[in-house]
VOKE-457088 format. One line per field, with one value per residue (C-alpha): residue number from 1; x, y, z. Coordinates in Angstrom, 1 decimal, padded with zeros to 4 digits, always signed. Layout:
num	(NUM|...)
east	(X|...)
north	(Y|...)
up	(Z|...)
END
This chain:
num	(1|2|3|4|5|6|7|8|9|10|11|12|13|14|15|16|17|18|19|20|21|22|23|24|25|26|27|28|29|30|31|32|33|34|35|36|37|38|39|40|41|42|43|44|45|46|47|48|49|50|51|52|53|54|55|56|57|58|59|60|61|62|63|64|65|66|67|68|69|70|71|72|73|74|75|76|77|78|79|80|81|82|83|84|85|86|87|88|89|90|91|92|93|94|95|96|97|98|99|100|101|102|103|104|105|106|107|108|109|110|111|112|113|114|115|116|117|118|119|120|121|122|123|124|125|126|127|128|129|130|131|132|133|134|135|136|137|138|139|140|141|142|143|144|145|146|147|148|149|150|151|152|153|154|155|156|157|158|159|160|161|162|163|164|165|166|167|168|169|170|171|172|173|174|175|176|177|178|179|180|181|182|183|184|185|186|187|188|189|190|191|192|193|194|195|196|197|198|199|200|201|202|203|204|205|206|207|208|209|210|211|212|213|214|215|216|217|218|219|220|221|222|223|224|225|226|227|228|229|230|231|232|233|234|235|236|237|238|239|240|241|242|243|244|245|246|247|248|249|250|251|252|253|254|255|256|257|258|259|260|261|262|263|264|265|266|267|268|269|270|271|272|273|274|275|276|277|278|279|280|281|282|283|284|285|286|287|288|289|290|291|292|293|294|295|296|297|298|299|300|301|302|303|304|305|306|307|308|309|310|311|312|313|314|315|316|317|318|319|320|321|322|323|324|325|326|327|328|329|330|331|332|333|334|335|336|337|338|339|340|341|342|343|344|345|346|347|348|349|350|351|352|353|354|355|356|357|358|359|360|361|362|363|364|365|366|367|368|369|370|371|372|373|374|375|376|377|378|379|380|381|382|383|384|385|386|387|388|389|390|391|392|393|394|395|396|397|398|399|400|401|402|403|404|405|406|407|408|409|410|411|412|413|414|415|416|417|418|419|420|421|422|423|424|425|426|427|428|429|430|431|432|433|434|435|436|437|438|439|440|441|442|443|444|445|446|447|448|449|450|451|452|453)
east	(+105.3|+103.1|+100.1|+101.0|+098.9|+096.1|+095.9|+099.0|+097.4|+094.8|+097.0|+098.3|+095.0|+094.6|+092.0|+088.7|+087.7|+090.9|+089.7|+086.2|+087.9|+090.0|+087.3|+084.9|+087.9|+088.9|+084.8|+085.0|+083.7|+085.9|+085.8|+086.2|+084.8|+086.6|+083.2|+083.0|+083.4|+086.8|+085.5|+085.4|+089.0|+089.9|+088.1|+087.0|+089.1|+087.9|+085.4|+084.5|+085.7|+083.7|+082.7|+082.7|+081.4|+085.3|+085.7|+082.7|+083.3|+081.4|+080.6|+081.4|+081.9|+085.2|+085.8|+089.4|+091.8|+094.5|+096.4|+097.5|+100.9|+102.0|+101.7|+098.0|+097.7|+097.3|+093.7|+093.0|+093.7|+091.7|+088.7|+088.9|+090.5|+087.7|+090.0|+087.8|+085.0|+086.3|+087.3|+083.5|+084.4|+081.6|+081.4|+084.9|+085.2|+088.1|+087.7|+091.0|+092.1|+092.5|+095.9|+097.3|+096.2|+092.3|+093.2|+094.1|+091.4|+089.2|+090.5|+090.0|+086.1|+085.7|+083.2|+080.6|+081.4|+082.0|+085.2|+087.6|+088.3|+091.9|+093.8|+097.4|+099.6|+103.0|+105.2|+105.0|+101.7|+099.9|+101.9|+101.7|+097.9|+097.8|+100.1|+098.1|+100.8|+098.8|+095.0|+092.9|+093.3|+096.3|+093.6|+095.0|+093.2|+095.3|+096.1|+097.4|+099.5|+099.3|+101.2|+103.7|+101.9|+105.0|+108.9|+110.6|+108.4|+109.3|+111.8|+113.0|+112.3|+114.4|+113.2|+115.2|+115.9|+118.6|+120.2|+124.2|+124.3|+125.4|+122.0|+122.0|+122.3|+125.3|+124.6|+128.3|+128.9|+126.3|+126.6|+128.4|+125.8|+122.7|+124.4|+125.2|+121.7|+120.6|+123.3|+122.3|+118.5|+117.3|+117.3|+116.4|+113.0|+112.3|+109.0|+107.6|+103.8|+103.3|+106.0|+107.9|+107.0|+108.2|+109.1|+110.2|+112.6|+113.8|+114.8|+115.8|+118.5|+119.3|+120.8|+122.3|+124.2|+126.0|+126.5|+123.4|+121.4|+117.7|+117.3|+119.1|+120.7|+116.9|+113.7|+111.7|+107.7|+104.7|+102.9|+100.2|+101.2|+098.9|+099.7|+103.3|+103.5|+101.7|+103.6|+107.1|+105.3|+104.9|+108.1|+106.8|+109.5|+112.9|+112.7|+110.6|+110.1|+106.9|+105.8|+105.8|+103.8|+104.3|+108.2|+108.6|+105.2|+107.7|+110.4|+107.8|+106.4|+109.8|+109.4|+112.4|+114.8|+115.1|+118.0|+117.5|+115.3|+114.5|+116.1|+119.5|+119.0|+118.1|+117.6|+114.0|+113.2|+110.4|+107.4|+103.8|+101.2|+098.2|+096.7|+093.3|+091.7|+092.5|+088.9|+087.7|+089.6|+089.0|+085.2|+085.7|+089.1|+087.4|+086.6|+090.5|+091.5|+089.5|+091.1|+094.6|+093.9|+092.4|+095.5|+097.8|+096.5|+096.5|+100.1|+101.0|+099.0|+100.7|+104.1|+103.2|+105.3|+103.2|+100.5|+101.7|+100.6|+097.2|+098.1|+099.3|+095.5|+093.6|+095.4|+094.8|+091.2|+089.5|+088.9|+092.5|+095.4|+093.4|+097.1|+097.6|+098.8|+101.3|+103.0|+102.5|+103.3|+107.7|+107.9|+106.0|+108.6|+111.2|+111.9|+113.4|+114.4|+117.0|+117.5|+120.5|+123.1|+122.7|+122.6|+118.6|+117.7|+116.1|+115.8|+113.0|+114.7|+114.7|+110.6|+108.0|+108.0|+104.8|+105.4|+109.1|+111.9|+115.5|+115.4|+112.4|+109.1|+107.4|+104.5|+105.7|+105.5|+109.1|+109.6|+112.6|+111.8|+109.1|+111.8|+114.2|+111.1|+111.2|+114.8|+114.8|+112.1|+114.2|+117.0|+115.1|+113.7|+110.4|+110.3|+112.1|+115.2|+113.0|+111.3|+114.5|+115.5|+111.8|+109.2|+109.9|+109.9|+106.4|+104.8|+105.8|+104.7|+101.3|+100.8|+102.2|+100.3|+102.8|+101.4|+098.3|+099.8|+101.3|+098.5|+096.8|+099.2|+098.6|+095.4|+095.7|+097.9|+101.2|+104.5|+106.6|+109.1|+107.4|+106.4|+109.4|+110.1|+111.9|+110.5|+113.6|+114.9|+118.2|+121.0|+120.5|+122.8|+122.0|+123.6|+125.7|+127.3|+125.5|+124.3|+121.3|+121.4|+117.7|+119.5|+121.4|+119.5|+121.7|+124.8|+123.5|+122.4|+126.1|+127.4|+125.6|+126.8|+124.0|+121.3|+119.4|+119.9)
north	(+177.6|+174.7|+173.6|+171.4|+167.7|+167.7|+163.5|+163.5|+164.7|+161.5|+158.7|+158.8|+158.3|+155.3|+154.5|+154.8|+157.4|+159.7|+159.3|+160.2|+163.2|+164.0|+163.5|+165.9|+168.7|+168.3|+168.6|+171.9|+171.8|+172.1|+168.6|+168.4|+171.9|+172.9|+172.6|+173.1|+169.2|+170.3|+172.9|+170.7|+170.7|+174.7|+177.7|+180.6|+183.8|+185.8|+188.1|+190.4|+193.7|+196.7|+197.5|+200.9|+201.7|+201.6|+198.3|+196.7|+194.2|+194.0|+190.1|+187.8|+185.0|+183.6|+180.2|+179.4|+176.2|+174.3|+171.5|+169.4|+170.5|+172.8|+175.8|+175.2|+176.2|+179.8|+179.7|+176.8|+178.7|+181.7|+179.7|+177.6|+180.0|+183.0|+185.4|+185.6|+186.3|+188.5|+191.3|+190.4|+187.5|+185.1|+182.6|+181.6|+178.1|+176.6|+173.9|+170.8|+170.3|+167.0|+168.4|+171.6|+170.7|+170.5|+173.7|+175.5|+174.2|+175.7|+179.0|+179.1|+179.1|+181.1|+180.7|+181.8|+178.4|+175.8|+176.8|+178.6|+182.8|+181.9|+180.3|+178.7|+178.8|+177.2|+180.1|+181.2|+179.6|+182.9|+184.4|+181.3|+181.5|+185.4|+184.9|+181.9|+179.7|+176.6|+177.5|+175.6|+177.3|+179.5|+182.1|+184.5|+185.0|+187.6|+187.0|+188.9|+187.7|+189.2|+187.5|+184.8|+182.2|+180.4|+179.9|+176.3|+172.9|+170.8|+168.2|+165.5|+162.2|+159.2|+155.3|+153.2|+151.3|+154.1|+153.8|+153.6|+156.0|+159.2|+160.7|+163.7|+167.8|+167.1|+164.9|+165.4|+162.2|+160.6|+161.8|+158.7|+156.8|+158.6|+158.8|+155.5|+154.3|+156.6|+154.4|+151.2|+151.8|+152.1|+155.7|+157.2|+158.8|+162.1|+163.3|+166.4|+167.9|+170.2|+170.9|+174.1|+175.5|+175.3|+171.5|+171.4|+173.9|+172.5|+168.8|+170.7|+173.2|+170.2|+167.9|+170.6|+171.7|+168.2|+168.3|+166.1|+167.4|+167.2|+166.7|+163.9|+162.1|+160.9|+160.8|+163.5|+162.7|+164.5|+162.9|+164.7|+165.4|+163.0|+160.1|+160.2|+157.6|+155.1|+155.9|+155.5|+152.0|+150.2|+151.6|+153.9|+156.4|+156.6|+160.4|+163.6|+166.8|+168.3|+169.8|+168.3|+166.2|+163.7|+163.7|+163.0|+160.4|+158.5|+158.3|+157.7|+154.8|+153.7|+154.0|+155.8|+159.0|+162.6|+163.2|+167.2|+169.5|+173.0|+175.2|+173.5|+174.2|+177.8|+179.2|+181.4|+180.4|+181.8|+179.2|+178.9|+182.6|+183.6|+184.3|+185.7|+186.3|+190.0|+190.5|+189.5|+191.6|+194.4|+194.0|+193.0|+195.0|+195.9|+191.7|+191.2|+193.5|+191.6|+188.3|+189.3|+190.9|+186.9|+185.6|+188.1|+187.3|+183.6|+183.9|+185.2|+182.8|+179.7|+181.4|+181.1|+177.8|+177.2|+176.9|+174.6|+171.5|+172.7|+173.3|+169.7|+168.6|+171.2|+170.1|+166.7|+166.5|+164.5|+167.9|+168.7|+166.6|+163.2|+162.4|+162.3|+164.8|+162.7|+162.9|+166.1|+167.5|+166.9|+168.9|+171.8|+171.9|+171.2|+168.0|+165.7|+161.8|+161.9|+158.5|+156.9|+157.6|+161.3|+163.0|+163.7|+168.0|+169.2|+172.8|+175.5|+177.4|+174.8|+174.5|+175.9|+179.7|+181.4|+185.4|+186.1|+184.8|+186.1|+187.6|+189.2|+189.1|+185.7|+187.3|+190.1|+189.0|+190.6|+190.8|+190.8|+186.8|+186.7|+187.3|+184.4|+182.0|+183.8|+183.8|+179.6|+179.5|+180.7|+178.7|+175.6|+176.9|+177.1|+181.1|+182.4|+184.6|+187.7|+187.8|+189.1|+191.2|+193.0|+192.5|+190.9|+194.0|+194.9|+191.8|+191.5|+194.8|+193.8|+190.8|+191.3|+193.3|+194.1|+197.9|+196.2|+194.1|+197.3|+199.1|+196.6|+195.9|+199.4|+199.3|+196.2|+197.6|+195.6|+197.1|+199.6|+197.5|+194.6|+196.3|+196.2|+199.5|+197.7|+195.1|+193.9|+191.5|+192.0|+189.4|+185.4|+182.9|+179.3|+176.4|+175.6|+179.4|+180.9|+183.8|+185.6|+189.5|+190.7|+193.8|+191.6|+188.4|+187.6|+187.4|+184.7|+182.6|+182.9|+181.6|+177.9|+175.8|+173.2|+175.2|+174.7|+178.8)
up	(+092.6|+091.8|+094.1|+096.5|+096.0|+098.5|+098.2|+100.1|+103.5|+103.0|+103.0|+106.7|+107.5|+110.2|+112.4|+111.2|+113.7|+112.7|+108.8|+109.7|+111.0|+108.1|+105.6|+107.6|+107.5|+104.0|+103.1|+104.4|+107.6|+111.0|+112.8|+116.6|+117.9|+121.6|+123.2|+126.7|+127.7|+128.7|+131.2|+134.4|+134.0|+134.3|+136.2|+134.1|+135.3|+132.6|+134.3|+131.6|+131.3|+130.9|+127.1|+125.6|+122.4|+121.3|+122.6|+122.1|+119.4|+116.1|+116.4|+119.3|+117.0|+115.0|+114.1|+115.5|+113.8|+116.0|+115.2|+118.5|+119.4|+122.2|+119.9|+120.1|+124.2|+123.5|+121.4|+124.1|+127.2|+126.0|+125.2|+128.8|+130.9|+129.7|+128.1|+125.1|+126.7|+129.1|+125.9|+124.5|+122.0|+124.2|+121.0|+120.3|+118.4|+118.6|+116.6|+115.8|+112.4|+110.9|+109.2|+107.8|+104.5|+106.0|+108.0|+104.3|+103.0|+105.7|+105.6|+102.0|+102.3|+105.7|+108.2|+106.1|+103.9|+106.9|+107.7|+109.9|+109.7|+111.0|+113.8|+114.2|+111.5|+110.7|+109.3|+106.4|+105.4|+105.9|+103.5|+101.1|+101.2|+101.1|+097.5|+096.2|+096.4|+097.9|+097.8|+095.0|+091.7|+093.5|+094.5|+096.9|+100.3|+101.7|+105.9|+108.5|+110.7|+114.0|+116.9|+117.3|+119.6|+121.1|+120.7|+121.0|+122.1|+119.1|+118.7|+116.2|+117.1|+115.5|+115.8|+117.9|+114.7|+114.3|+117.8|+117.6|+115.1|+116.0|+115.0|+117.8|+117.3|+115.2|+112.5|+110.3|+112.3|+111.2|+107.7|+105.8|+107.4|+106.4|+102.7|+102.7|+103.4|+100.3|+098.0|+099.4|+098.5|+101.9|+102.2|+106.1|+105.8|+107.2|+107.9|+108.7|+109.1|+106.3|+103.4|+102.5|+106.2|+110.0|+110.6|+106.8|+107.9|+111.4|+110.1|+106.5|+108.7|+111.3|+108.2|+106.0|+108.9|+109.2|+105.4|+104.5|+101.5|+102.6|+099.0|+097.7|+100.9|+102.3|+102.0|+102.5|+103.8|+104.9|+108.0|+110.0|+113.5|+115.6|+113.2|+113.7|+116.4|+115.0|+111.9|+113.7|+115.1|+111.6|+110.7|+108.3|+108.9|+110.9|+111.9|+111.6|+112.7|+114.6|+117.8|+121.0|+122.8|+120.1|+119.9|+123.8|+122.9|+120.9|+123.4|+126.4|+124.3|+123.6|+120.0|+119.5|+120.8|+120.8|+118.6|+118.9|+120.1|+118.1|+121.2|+120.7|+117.2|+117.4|+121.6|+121.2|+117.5|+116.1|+116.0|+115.2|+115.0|+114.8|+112.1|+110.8|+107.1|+106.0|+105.3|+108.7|+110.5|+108.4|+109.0|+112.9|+113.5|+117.4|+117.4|+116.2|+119.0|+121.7|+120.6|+120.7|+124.2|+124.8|+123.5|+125.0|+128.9|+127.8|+126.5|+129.8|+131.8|+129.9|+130.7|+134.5|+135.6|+138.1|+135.7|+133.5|+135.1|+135.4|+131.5|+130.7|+132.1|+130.4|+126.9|+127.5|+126.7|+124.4|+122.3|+122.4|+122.6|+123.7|+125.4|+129.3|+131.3|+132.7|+128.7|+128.8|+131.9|+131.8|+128.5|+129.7|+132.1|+130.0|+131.3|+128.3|+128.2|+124.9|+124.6|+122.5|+125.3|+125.3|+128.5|+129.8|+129.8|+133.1|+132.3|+132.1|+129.7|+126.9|+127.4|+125.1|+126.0|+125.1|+126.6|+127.5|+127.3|+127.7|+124.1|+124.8|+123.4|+122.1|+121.5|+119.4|+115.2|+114.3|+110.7|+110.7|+111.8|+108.6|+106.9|+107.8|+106.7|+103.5|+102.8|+103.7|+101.2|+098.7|+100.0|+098.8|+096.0|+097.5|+096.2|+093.4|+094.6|+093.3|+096.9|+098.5|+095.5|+094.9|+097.4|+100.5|+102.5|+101.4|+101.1|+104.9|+105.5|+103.9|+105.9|+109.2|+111.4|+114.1|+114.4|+115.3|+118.1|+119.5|+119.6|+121.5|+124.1|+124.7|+125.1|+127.4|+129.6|+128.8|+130.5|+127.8|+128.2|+126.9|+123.8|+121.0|+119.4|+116.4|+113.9|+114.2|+116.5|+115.1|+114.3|+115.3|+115.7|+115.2|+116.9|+113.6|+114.3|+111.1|+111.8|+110.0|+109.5|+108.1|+107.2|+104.6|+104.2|+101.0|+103.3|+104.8|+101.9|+100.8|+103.7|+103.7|+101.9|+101.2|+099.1|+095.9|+094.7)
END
């Protein structure tokens, strides 16, 4: 696989305060640290446990990425909330990155170089990086991914420049359209926030499953996630694919609509993780078990609805999301204006989900999940079909860490029953009716019909 360009993160670039901000990240160095300026806005809850010498961690420091979507609120509830510090990890950065080309980038050289030791992570970058697939000079830095952060919170947004035409969760009636704008020389331009990963994926499965080639019927783009509205505004692009708050920013700046959200594509669909530098946690593996214990209570605490408006203020800080509460607050709750004559959604349910949901853990990284990212990589032609036939199952088992997680929740006290026996999460349906099987992930590529393999 070829490296992707990293000039195509720069030109979305805006204001001069956002480019300041990009240049800083792709230098090296982590712009927009989580400080504490946030803190009037949250009380601490963490009250620090007691240490043991088997507890006590072996630094108190990591250097943490986000990127400003919902995904993000775990890592930001830890820090503000005092779920770090309660487990020992008192110096937690968690610092915003400019876009998920400056996060890469800031992996690549660590904290000892400026960077970051981990953070959030659109699947399957952690693999991509671990394999050298999209780090400078395709030098591998392996990761180890060790808990899914959230499930559901992102949408695709469409410009009211494309109202009237049947551009919702089914696009097969849409489909002469879209194709016809492609022949007339005006294709429709879809944008998403990093390529080959998550939001790739989403808009990539939401047109093939109307019978729209990603690949030749439009225009595919990469747009950073916090420019995407001012993108949308100088008509830049008539669609993409990223996590909320900035879909439901388009529709409640009347910019455009929400033709679909990811839960009506795929109900409790695996989302962003965590994800750390194999070489940190294998030097800090009582730090890395403090952190997921953070994360863990935070995940829980975000899952509390009666939290989540204090959550929709706590995000909307200038270190964070910079967007108001009041934008914030509806999709939390899973409260969604669709726009384009399509009925509104008033239901929990269809929210972000950070702990538990009806299909169990959100926490909890299944491989069996891993492996659906992998086998839609080599859907697209983003891997060679030799992952599925030689080494997926132990490059998964090399990178995911879900014995770690486990062992953990033990430790912190989490319910049995909260604690998957299986890496497995078994069959999934998606809202097209295709079904993916990890016990025969070939099956599945046979059965869609749009596919470069």
């Amino acid at each position: 696989m070829s490296n992707y360009s990293r000039r195509k993160f720069l030109v979305t670039a805006g204001t001069t305060g956002f480019t300041a901000i990009l240049l800083k990240g792709c230098m090296g160095n982590s712009p927009e640290p989580g400080a504490n300026n946030n803190a009037t806005t949250s009380t601490t809850q963490g009250t620090q446990t007691t240490l043991t010498p088997e507890t006590t961690p072996e630094t108190t420091s990591i250097q943490l990425g986000f990127a400003p979507i919902f995904e993000a609120a775990p890592l930001i509830i830890a820090k503000e909330k005092g779920f770090f510090a309660k487990y020992g990890m008192t110096d937690v950065n968690v610092a915003k990155q400019a876009n998920w080309g400056s996060a890469r980038d800031n992996v690549e050289i660590g904290s000892a170089g400026g960077g970051i030791d981990g953070g959030q992570w659109q699947m399957p970058m952690p693999y991509l990086i671990s394999e050298g697939l999209i780090t400078k000079n395709n030098t591998k830095i392996p990761m180890y991914v060790l808990a899914m952060l959230n499930t559901q919170g992102n949408g695709i947004a469409v410009s009211k420049t494309q109202q009237g035409k049947n551009i919702t969760l089914d696009m097969s009636k849409a489909k002469d359209y879209i194709v016809g704008l492609k022949q007339s020389g005006n294709p429709f331009r879809a944008a998403y926030t990093f390529p080959k990963v998550n939001q790739d994926f989403w808009i990539r499965y939401w047109l093939a499953a109307g019978g729209i080639n990603p690949d030749t019927d439009v225009n595919l783009l990469t747009v950073p996630a916090a420019q995407t509205v001012a993108n949308m505004k100088t008509g830049t692009m008539e669609g993409f694919s990223t996590g909320d708050p900035w879909p439901t920013r388009i529709v409640a700046d009347d910019i455009g609509f929400m033709s679909a959200l990811t839960a009506q594509i795929w109900p409790n669909h695996p989302e962003e993780y965590l994800a750390i530098r194999a070489d940190w946690v294998d030097k800090n593996p009582k730090a890395t078990k403090a952190i997921l214990k953070g994360i863990m209570e935070a995940q829980q605490w975000c899952d509390t609805q009666s939290n989540r408006a204090e959550l929709a203020q706590i995000l909307s800080g200038a270190s964070y999301f910079n967007v108001p509460a009041t934008v914030l607050e509806p999709a939390l709750m899973g409260k969604y204006k669709m726009g384009d004559g399509q009925p509104d959604i008033d239901d929990y349910k269809m929210a972000v989900q950070y702990w538990k949901t009806d299909k169990g853990s959100v926490s909890f990284p299944y491989k069996s999940l891993d492996l659906w990212f992998i086998t839609e990589s080599v859907r697209w032609g983003f891997l060679p079909a030799s992952y599925l036939d030689d080494n997926a199952k132990a490059l998964i088992d090399k990178v995911n860490r879900s014995d770690l997680w486990r062992e953990v929740a033990k430790e912190a006290g989490i319910a049995s029953a909260d604690i998957p026996s299986s890496d497995s999460r078994g069959v999934e349906t998606l809202f097209d009716g295709k079904t993916f099987d990890p016990a025969n992930p070939k099956a599945y590529l046979d059965s869609l019909a749009i596919k470069k393999i």
